[in-house]
Backbone as a ProteinNet text record, in pm:
[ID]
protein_1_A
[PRIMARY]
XXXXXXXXXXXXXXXXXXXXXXXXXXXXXXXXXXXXXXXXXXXXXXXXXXXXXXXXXXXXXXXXXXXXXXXXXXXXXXXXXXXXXXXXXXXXXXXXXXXXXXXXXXXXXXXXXXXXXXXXXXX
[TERTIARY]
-2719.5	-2683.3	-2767.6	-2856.2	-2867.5	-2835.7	-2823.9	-2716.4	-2826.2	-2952.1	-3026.3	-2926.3	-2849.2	-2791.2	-2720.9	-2652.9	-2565.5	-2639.2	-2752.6	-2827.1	-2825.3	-2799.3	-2778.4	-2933.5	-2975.1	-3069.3	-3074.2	-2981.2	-2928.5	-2796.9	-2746.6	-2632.7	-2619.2	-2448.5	-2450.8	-2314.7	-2266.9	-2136.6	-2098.1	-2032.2	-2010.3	-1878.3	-1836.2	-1726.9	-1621.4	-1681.9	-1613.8	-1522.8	-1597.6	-1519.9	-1475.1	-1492.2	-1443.3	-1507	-1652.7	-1672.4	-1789.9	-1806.6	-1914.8	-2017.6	-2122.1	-2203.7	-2343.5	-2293.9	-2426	-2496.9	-2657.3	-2732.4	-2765.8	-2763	-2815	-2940.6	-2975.7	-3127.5	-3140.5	-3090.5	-3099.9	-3053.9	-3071.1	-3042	-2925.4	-2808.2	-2665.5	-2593.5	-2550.3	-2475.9	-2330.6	-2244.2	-2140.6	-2070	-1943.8	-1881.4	-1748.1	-1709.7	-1600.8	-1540.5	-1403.6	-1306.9	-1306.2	-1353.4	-1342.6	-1191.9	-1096.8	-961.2	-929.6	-1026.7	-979.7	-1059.6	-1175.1	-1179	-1123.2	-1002.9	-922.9	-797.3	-778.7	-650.9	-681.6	-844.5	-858	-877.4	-947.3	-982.2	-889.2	-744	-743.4	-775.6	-772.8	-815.7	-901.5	-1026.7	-1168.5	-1278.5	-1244.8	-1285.8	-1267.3	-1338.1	-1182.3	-1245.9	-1216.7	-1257	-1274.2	-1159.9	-1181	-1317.4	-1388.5	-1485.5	-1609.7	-1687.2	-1814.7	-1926.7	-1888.8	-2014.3	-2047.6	-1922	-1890.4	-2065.8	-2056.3	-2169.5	-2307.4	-2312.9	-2422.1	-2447	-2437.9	-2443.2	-2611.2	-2602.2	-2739.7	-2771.4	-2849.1	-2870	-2919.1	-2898.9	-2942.2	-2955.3	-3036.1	-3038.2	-3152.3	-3224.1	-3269.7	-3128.6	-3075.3	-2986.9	-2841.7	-2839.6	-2703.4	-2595.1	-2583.5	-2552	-2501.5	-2447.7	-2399.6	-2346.4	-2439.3	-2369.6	-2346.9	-2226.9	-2269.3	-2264.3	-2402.3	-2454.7	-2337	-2339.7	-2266.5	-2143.1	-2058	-1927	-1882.4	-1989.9	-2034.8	-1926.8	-1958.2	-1874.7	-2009.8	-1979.9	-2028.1	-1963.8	-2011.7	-1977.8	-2089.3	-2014.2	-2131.4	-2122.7	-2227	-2205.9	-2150.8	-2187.4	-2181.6	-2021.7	-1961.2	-1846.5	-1733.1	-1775.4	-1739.3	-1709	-1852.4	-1853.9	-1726.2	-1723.4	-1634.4	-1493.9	-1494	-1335.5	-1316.1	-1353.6	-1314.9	-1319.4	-1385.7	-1465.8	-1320.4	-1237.4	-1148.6	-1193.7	-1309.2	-1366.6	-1315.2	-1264.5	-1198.6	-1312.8	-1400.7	-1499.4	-1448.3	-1519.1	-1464.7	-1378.7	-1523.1	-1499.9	-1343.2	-1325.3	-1200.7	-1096.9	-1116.9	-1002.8	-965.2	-1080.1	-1073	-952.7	-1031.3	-955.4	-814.4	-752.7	-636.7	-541.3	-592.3	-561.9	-490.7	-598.3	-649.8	-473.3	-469.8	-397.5	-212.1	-206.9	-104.5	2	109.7	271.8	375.5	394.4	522.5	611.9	723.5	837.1	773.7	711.3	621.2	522.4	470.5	324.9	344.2	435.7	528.6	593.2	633	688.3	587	498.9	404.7	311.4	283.8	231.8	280.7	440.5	527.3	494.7	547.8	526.7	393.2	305.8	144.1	168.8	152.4	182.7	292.4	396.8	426.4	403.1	293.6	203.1	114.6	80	-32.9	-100.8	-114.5	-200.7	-241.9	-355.6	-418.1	-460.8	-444.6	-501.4	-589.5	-680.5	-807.2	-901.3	-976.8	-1023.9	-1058.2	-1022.5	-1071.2	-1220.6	-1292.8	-1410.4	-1425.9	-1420.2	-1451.7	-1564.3	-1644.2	-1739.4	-1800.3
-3379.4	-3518.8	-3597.7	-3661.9	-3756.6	-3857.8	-3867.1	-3980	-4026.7	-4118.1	-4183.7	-4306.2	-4327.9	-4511.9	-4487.6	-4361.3	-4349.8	-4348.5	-4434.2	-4407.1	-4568.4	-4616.7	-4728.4	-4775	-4892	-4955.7	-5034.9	-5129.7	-5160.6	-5185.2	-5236.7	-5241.4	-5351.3	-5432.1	-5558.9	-5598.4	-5604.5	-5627.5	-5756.9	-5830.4	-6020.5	-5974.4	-6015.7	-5987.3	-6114.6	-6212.2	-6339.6	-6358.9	-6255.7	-6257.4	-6140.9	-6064.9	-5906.8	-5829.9	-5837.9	-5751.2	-5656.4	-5550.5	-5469.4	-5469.7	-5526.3	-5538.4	-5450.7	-5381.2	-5270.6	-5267.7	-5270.6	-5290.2	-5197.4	-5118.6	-5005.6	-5033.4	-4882.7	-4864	-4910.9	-4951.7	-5033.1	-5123.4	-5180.2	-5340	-5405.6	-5388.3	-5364.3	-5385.6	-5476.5	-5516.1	-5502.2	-5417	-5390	-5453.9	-5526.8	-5571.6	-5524.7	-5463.2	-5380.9	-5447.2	-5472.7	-5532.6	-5412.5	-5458.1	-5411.2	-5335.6	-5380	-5394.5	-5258	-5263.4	-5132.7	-5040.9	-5028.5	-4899.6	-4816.3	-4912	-4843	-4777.9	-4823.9	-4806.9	-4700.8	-4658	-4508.5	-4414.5	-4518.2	-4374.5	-4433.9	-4364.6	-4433	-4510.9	-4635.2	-4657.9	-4573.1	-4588.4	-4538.9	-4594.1	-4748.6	-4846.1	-4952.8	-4921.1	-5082.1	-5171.1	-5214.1	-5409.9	-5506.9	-5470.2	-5619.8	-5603.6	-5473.4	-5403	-5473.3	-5576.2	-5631	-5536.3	-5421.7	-5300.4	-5283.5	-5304.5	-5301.7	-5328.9	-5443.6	-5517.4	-5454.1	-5340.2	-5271.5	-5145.4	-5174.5	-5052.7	-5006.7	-4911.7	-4920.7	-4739.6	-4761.2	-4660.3	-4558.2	-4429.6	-4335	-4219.1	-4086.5	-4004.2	-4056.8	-4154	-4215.2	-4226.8	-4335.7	-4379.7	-4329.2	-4195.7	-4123.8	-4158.3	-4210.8	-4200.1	-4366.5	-4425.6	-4547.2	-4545.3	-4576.4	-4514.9	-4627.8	-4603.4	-4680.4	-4614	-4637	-4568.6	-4561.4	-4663.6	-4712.5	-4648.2	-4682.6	-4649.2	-4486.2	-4453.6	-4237.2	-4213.1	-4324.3	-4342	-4301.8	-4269	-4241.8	-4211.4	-4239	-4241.3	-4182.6	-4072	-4059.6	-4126.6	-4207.8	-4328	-4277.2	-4157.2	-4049.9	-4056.1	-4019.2	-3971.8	-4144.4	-4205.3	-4333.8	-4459.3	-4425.5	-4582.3	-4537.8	-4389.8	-4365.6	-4358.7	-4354.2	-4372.3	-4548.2	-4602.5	-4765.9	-4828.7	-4735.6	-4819.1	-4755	-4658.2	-4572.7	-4511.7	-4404.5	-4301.3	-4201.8	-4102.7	-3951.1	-3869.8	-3807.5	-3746.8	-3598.6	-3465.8	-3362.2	-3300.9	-3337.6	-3286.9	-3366.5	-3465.1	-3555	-3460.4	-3448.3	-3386.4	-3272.3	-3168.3	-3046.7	-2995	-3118.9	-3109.7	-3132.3	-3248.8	-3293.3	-3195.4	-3139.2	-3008.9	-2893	-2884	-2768	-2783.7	-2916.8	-2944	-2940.3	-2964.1	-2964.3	-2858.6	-2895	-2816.1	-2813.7	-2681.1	-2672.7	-2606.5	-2590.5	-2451.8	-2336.6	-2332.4	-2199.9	-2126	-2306.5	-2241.9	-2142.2	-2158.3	-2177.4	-1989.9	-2030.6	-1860.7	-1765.4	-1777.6	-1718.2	-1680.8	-1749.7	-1699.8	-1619.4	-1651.8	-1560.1	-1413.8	-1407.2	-1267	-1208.3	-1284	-1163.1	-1148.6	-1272.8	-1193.8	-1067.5	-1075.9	-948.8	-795.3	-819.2	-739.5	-691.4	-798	-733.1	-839.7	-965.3	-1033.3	-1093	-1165.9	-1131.9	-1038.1	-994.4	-870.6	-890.3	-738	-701.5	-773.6	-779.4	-817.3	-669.2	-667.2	-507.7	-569.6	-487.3	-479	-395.3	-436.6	-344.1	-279.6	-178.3	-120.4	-137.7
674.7	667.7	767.5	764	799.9	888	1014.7	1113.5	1185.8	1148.6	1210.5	1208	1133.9	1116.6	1230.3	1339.3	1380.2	1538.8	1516.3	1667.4	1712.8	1859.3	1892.7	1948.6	1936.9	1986.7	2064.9	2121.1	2239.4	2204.5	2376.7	2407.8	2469.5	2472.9	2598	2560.7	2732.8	2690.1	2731.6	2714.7	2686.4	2784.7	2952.4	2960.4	2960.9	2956.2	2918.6	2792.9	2702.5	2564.1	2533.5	2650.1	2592.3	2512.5	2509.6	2358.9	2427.3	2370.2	2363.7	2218.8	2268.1	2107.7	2137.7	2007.4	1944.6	1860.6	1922	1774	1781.3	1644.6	1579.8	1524.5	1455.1	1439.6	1311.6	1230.5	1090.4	1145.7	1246.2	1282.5	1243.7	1239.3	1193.4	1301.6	1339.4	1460.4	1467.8	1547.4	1589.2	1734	1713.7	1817.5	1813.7	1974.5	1952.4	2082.9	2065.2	2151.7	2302	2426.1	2496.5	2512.4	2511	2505.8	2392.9	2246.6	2147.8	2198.1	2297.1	2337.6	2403.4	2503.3	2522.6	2524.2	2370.4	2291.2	2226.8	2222.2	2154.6	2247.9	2300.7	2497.9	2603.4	2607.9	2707.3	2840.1	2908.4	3039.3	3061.3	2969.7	2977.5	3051.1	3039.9	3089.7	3154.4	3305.5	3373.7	3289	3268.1	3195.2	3271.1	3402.1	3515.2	3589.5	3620.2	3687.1	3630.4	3750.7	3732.5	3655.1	3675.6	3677.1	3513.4	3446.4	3283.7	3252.5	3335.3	3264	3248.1	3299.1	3333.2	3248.2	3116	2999.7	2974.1	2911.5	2871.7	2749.1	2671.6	2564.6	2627.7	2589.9	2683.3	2528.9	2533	2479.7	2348.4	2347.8	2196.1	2106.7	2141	2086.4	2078.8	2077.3	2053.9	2153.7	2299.9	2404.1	2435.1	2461.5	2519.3	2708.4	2734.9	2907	3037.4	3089.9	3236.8	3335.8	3401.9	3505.2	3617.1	3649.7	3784.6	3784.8	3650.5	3633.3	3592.6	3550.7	3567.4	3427.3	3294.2	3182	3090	2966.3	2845.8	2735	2650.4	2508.3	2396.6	2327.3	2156.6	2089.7	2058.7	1940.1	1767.8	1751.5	1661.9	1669.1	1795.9	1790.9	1792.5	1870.3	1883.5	1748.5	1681.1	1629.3	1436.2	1437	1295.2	1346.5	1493.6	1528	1519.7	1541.2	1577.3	1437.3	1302.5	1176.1	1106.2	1177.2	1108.2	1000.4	1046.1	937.3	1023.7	908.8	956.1	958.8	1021.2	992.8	1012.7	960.8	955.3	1100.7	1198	1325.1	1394.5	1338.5	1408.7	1301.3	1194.3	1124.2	1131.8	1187.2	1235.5	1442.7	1482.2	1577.3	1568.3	1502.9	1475	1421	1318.9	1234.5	1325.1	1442	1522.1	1670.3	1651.8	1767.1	1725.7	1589.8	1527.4	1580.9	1607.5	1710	1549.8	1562.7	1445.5	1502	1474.4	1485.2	1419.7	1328	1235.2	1284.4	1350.8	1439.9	1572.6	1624.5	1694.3	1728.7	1599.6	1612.3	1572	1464.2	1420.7	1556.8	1641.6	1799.4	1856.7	1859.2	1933.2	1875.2	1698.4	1666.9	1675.3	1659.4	1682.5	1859.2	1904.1	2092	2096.7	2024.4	2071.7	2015.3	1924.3	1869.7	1941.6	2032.6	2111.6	2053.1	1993.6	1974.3	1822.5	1801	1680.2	1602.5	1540.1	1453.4	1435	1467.9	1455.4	1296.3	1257.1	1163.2	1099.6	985.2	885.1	849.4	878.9	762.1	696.2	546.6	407.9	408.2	372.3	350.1	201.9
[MASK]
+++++++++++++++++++++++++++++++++++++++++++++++++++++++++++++++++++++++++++++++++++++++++++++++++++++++++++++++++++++++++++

């Protein structure tokens, strides 16, 4: 697949209006509420902090970073959470993190097995 669209070309954040705006490499401009980044990351980002202002692209595009503030972001990983795209890797984790009563006991009984069971290989 393909994720050149998913590479940033600059960065700048407006703190008067709250926004973080990203231009991407198809020239496609993104503005994201300072305020919703950290409703997905939590208190990721002070906002009141002069330093905000001091972003800058790092990695050829993949990377959104502030130096000062020792913060970063994958634009890859970033810009399909805020657009609300489920991408595999977000659905895999979610999946991965999931708490049941089933899940739950099903742990219990292999731990007192001694664990996971070995994997058979067929010949």
């Amino acid at each position: 697949m393909n994720t050149d669209w998913l590479r940033a070309r600059s960065a700048q954040v407006n703190r008067r209006k709250g926004v973080l705006t990203i231009t991407m490499v198809g020239d496609v401009v993104v503005a994201l509420p300072l305020a919703r980044i950290n409703d997905v990351f939590p208190n990721a980002l002070p906002i009141s902090d002069p330093r905000i202002s001091d972003v800058r692209i790092e990695d050829n595009g993949a990377t959104i970073e502030w130096p000062k503030l020792q913060i970063d972001f994958s634009v890859a990983e970033m810009l399909p959470e805020f657009m609300g795209i489920v991408t595999a890797k977000a659905a895999a984790r979610k999946a991965g993190s999931t708490k049941s009563a089933a899940r739950a006991a099903a742990a219990r009984t292999n731990g007192a097995k001694g664990g996971r069971p070995k994997r058979v290989l067929s010949a």
